[in-house]
C-alpha positions, -999 to +999 in steps of 0.1 A: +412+837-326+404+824-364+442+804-357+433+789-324+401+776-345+419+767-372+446+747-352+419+732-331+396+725-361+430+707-376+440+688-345+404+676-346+406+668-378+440+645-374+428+624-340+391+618-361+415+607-389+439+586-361+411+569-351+391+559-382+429+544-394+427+532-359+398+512-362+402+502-400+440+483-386+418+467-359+393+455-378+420+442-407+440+425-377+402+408-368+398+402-402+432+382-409+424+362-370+390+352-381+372+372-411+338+365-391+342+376-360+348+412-384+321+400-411+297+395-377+303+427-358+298+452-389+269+430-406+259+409-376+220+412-361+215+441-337+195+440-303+171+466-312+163+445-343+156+409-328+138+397-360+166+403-383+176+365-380+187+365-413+217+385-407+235+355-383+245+332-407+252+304-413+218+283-400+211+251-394+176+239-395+157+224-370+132+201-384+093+205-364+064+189-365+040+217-360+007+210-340-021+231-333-026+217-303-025+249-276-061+256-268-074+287-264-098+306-243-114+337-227-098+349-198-122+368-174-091+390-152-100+392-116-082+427-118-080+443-153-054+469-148-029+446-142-033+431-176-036+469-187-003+476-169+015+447-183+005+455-220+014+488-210+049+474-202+053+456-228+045+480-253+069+503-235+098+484-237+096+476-276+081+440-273+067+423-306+051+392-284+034+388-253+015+353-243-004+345-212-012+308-207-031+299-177-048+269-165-046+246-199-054+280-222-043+301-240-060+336-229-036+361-240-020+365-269-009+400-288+017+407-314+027+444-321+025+456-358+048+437-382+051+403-364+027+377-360+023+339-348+049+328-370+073+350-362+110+341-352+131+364-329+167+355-315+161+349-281+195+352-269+206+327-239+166+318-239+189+286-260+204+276-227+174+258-215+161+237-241+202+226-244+195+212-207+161+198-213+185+181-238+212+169-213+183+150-195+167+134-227+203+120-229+207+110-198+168+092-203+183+077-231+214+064-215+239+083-238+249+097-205+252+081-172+246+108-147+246+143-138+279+135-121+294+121-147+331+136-153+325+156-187+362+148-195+343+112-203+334+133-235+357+163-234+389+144-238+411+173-237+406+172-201+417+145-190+451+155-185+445+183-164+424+192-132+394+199-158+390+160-155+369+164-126+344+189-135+304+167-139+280+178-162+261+186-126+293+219-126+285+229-159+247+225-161+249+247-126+275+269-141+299+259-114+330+248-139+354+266-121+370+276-157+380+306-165+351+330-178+358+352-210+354+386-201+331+407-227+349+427-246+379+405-249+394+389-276+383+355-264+353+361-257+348+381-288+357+350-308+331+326-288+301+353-299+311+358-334+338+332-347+343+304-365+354+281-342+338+273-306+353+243-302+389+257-298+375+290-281+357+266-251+376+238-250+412+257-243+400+274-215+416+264-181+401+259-147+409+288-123+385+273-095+379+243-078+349+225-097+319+234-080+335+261-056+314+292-071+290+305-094+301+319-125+270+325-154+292+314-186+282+313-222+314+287-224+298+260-199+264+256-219+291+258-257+310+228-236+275+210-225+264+212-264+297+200-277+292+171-250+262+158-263+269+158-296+299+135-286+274+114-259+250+105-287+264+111-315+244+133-335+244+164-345+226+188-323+202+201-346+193+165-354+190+154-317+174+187-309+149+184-341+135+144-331+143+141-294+128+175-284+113+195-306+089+175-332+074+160-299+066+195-285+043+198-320+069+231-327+073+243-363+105+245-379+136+265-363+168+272-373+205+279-353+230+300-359+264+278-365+300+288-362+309+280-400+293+257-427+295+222-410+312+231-381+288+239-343+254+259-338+259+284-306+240+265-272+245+298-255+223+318-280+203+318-311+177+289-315+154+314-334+119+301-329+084+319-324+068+328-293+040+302-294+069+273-294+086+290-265+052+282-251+059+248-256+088+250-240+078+263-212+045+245-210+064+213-205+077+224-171+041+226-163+032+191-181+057+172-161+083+166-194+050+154-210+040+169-246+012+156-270+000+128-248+040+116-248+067+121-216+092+138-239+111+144-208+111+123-177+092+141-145+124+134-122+148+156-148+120+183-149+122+181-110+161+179-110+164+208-132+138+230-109+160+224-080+184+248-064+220+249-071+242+246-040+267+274-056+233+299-062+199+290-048+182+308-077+197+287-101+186+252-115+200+233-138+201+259-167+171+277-156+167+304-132+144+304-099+125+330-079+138+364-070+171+369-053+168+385-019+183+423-034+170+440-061+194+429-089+202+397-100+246+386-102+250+364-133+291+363-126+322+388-116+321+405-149+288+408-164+253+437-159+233+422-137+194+420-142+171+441-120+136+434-105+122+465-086+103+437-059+101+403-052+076+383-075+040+374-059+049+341-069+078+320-049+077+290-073+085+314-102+115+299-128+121+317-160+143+309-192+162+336-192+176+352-225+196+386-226+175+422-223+139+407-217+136+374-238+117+353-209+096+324-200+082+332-170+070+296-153+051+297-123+037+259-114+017+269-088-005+285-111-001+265-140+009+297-159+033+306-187+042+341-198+065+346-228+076+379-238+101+385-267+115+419-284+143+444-283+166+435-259+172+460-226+195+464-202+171+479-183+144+455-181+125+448-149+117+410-139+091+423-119+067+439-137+057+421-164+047+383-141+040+400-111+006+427-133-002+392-145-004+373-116-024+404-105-049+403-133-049+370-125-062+371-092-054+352-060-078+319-076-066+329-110-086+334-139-120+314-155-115+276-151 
């Protein structure tokens, strides 16, 4: 018996050892590919920690022009338990924000211990909507002509190939037809955590006819940002920081780039607070309008709330309503996110970032929830707009 241990606790001993060396020649082989794609996965920001911005590096800064301009107020709830059960929630699921603007007010605001008003989070692919409120400032501004513009006009490494027909409609709508990187692979890896997005994006070849299907893919809003910086050319951060952001009356905010000089990532990673996701969000309410300005026009606001053909809860970068099952299909490959019922609310949109980052927007009620913290694979779209819209009440709370 003491040699069977022995052997065993000796063939143990050599896979553990197999495996570390293993691992140690994958993550050399990484290293010598692109040292930070390794550098990023053993030092890079966590999901459970979604403050630790620090660690994504390097940032660019986006230059605000804060405003204390969201008003506040007293909310009487029709029903308290559902605010009780959404707190609840929220606490629950490790949240370090939770906002409630109703009616021109704020009249719910709580931080958990640690984080405050100020506080910036990675909100994951919450990114992908400000990137297409930014499409349609271009496209105000005439740096590009129309939603169905071919994006080869831009990407000019398309235009040899069948890519030269895919609009800036396909990949606002994530209907590219390209090839999407599967997590976990290589490629895909290198589009998270590497140096270059431009090569990792712009290599990839159409599989589908343009507009055929809906495919969710952090490479169509990466393409879309590398687009506009092309169409008006600027960098992002700067268009981002005057065309969008110092009109919102947002404080400063930084993105996380591929390498010194090189892109910031439109899929993920504007880290901002909570109160300035209000902003965001509170100008699907406004109409595009922001501190007495139209930042946005009303008819791209409109366009962007409207259906996609390939996925009728899908806008223009911006999800809609509740899908008629229980889960929600972002493409072939990916989890899918969950709501346990439908939301009360038909008119409901939300900007929509990985485990739980969301801006819930329901018009009809002129109401903004924003909820940020550790990231789930678990969480439930239902629970959180739905106990407010219940607090709220069928007239909503006091005028």
């Amino acid at each position: 018996m003491k040699r069977l241990i022995g052997w065993t606790l000796k063939a143990l001993g050599l896979l553990l050892g197999s495996l570390l060396a293993a691992l140690v020649v994958l993550l050399l082989v990484i290293w010598v590919a692109d040292p930070a794609v390794a550098r990023n996965m053993l030092f890079g920001q966590r999901p459970t920690d979604p403050t630790a911005i620090e660690t994504s590096q390097p940032q660019a800064l986006v230059r605000g022009a804060p405003r204390d301009d969201i008003p506040m107020a007293a909310a009487t709830f029709a029903d308290p338990d559902g605010m009780t059960v959404a707190e609840a929630y929220a606490d629950a699921t490790d949240s370090v924000a939770l906002l409630v603007y109703e009616r021109g007010a704020l009249r719910y605001e709580k931080y958990w211990p640690g984080f405050d008003r100020g506080t910036r989070t990675n909100p994951n692919s919450m990114h992908k909507t400000v990137l297409g409120l930014l499409i349609g400032a271009a496209i105000d501004d005439g740096h590009i002509a129309s939603l169905d513009s071919p994006a080869a006009e831009w990407l000019t490494e398309w235009q040899g190939d069948a890519r030269r027909r895919i609009t800036v409609r396909d990949l606002l709508q994530m209907s590219s037809g390209l090839e999407v990187p599967v997590f976990g692979t290589w490629n895909s890896t290198r589009i998270l955590l590497g140096s270059d997005l431009a090569s990792g994006v712009l290599g990839l070849p159409a599989v589908k006819a343009h507009g055929s299907e809906f495919q969710y893919s952090n490479a169509s809003s990466q393409l879309l940002l590398i687009l506009l910086e092309r169409a008006t050319g600027q960098r992002y951060a700067d268009y981002l920081s005057s065309r969008l952001w110092r009109p919102l009356g947002a404080a400063d905010a930084s993105l996380w780039m591929d390498r010194d000089g090189g892109l910031p990532r439109g899929f993920c990673c504007l880290f901002a607070s909570a109160r300035d996701w209000l902003r965001v969000g509170r100008l699907f309410l406004e109409q595009g309008r922001a501190g007495g300005q139209q930042v946005v026009s009303t008819g791209w606001i409109a366009a962007m709330l409207q259906p996609a053909a390939t996925n009728p809860n899908f806008g223009l970068h911006i999800w809609l309503g509740s899908p008629p099952t229980t889960q929600r299909r972002y493409n072939d490959y990916a989890v899918k996110a969950c709501h346990s019922t439908r939301c009360a609310a038909d008119d409901i949109a939300y900007i929509d970032g990985f485990g739980g980052q969301r801006v819930y927007i329901v018009p009809s009620r002129e109401l903004v929830i924003v909820r940020l913290g550790v990231s789930r694979t678990d969480w439930d779209d239902a629970i959180l707009p739905n106990a407010v819209l219940r607090a709220l009440g069928p007239a909503g709370g006091v005028p």
